[in-house]
N, C-alpha and C positions, 0 to 999 in steps of 0.2 A: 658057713660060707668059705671057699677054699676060689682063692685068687692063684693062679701062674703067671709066670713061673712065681715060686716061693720066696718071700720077699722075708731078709734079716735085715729087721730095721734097728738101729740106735735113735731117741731120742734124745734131745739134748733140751732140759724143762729145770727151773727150779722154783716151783712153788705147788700147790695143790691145786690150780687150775687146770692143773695137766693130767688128772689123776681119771678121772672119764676116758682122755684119748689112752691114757695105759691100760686101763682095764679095758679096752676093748681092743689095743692090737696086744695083750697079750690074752686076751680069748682068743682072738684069731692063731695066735701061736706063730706071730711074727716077731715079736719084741724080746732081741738079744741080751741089751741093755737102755739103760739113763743117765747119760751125764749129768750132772749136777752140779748148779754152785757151790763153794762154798761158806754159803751164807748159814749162820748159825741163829737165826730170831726162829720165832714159833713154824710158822709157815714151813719152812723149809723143812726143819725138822720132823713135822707131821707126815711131810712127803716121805723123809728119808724114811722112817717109821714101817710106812705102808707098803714099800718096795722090798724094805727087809721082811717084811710079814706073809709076802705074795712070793720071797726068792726068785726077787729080779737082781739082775745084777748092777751093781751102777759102780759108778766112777766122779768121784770128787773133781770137776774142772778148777787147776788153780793158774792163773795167769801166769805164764814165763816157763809153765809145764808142759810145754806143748809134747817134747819128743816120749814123754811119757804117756801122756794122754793117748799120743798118736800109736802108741805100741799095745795099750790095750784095746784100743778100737780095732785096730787089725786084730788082735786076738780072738774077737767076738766073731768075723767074720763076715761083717755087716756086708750088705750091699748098696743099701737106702739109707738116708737120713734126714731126720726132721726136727724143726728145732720151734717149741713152741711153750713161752713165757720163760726163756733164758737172756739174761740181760748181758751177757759178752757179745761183744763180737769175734767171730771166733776166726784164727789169722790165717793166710793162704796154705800153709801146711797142713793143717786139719781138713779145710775144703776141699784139697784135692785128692784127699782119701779116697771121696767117694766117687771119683769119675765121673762129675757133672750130676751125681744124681742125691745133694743135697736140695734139701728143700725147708725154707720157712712159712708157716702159718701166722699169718699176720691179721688182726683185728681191724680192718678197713678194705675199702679198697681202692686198695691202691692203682694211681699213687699218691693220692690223697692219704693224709696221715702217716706216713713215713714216721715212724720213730719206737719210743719207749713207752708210751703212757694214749694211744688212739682214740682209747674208749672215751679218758675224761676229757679232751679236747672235741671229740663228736658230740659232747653234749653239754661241753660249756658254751659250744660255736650255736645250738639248736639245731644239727643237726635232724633229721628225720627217716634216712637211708643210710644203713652201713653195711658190711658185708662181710665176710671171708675171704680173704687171697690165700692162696698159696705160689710162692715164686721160687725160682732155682738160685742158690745162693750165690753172691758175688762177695767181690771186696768190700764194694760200697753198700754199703747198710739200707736195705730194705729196697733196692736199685734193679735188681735181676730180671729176668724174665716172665711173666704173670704166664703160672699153666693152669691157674686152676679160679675161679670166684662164684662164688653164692651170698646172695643181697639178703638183707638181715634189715628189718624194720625197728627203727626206734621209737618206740610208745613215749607221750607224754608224759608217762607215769615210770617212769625208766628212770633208776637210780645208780652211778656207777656199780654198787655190786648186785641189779638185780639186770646191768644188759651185760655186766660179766661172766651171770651165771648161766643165762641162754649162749651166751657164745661158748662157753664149758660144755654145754648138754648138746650144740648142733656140732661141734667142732668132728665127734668123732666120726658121725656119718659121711661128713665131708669129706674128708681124708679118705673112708675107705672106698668112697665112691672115684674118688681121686687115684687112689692105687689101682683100682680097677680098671678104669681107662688108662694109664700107665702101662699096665700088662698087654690091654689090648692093643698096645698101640696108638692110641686116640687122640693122646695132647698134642695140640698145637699149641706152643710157647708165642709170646707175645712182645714186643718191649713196651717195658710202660712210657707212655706219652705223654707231656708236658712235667711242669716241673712238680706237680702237688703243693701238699703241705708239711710243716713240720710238727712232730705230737711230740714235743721234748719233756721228758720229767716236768710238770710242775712244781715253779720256785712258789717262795711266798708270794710274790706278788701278785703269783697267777689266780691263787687259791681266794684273793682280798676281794670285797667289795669297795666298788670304788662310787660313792652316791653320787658324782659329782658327773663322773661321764658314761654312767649304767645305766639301761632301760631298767622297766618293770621287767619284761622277760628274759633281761640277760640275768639279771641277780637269782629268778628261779631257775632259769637255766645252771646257772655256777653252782645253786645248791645242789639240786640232782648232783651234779659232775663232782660233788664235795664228801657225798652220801653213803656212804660213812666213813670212807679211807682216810678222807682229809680231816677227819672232824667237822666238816660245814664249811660252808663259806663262811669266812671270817669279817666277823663285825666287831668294832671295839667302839666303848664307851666309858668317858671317865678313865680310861687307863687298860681299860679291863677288855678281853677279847675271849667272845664268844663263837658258837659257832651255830650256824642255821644251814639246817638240816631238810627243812621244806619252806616253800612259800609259796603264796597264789595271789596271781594280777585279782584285783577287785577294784568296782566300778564304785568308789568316792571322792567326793568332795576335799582339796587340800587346802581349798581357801589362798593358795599362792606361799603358801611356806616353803623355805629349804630343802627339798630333796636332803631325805635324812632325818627328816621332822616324823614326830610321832603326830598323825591326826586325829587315833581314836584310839580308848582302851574300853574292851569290855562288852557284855553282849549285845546286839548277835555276830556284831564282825570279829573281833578278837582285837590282836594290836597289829594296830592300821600304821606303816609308814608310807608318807609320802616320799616321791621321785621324780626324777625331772620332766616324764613322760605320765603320769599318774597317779597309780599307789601300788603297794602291796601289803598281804598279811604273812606276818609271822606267825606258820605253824609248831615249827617243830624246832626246838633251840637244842644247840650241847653247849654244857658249862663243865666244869671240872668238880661242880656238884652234883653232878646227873643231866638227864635230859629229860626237858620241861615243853610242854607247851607255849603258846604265844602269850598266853595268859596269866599263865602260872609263873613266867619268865617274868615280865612285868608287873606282878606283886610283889615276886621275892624282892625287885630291884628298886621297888616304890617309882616306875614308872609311871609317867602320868602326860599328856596333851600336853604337846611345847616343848618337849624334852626334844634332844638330838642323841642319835649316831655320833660318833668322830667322822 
């Protein structure tokens, strides 16, 4: 595939989410460099790893580096830039390298979801439609002009790292069909309208269940959006905080217990809690023992009918 004119992109990525959209604009023989955090946990460095392995060239972004940074970006030659799973905001000196033709790829669509964390707010909220943006970069964080969107279906069965991994595997198609209308001239830029929402890192709070004012389908919902990054949505009992990793609304009897009660242990439902709207089951728990079943979590713990949640 050969797009005109020839486009030297920098990306700007720090994690292995990004590693799809690399190997495919450096198949295309567009990809100059990668800025990079500098974040030093596993992630990152798997990335840095595979860039060195492929002799791409990249660039450590360190905050208050700007005129450095900004002198090897000019060095590369870039023309385009794009910036997808980098958590800086990057300041008006860098932005105007590119003469308006910075661009971020953003996991929503916006301008719903604005922020750092989209995915697990689209499926702690039950979301069921999300998408792709791509927008022209501004000052204001995720604010710019929408040139580009493709709608992205959220399954029931969608766990933060299984609707991270589709957005990984569509993201590079999008892009290059996106540079393509680029070339041709085709985008028509947009402002985004109304105010959205906010996707800000999840605190602990956000990650807690809360039995008191949760549905049955928001506590499944939280756990998806928990799965596996956060450890689960977090439940504590006796002191002790676990994490649940799956759950499913089921149609029984609570008899009028607290929300937070255990109804049932054992077969065929598994461990039944009750809620203020009806029940759920505990499928899939993480302890700092392993990860257990709803069953198997409730013998370790001598769970039994009558027990509570905190």
């Amino acid at each position: 595939m050969t797009i005109s004119p020839r486009y030297r992109i920098v990306l700007f990525a720090s994690s292995c989410a990004s590693l799809p959209l690399i190997e495919q604009l450096h198949q295309l023989e567009m990809l100059v460099g990668v800025v990079v955090s500098n974040r030093e946990d596993g992630d990152a460095q798997q990335l840095l790893a595979t860039l060195s392995e492929a002799n791409i060239q990249t660039l450590a972004y360190v905050q208050g580096s700007n005129p450095t940074v900004a002198k090897s970006i000019q060095s590369w030659q870039a023309n385009i830039g794009l910036i997808f799973s980098f958590p800086h905001r990057l300041p008006p000196s860098i932005i105007a390298l590119f003469s308006g033709a910075l661009f971020n790829v953003h996991a929503s669509l916006l301008p719903d979801y604005r922020g750092s964390a989209p995915l697990f707010w689209q499926l702690k909220n039950q979301q069921t439609n999300s998408g792709i943006s791509i927008i022209k970069v501004e000052e204001k964080l995720d604010e710019g002009p929408i040139v580009w969107q493709q709608p992205l279906v959220i399954t029931p069965l969608d766990t933060l790292n299984s609707l991270t991994s589709r957005v990984m595997s569509i993201v590079p198609s999008v892009v290059v069909s996106f540079l393509q209308q680029l070339a041709n001239g085709a985008i028509d830029a947009r402002l985004q309208l109304g105010r959205g929402c906010h996707a800000h890192r999840p605190q602990a709070e956000d990650v807690q269940v809360n039995w008191a004012t949760m549905s049955s389908a928001q506590i499944c919902a939280l756990a998806r959006a928990c799965n596996p990054t956060y450890g689960g949505a977090l439940l504590c009992f006796n002191g002790v905080t676990v994490g649940l990793y799956q759950a499913t609304e089921i149609a029984l009897p609570t008899f009028g217990v607290n929300a937070g009660t255990v109804v049932y242990v054992g077969e065929p439902h598994g461990l039944v809690i009750a809620t203020f709207d009806g029940a759920i089951r505990l499928d899939v728990m993480n302890l700092k023992e392993g990860v257990f079943s709803g069953l198997n979590f409730a013998e370790h713990f001598c769970f039994d009918a009558g027990m509570s949640f905190d």
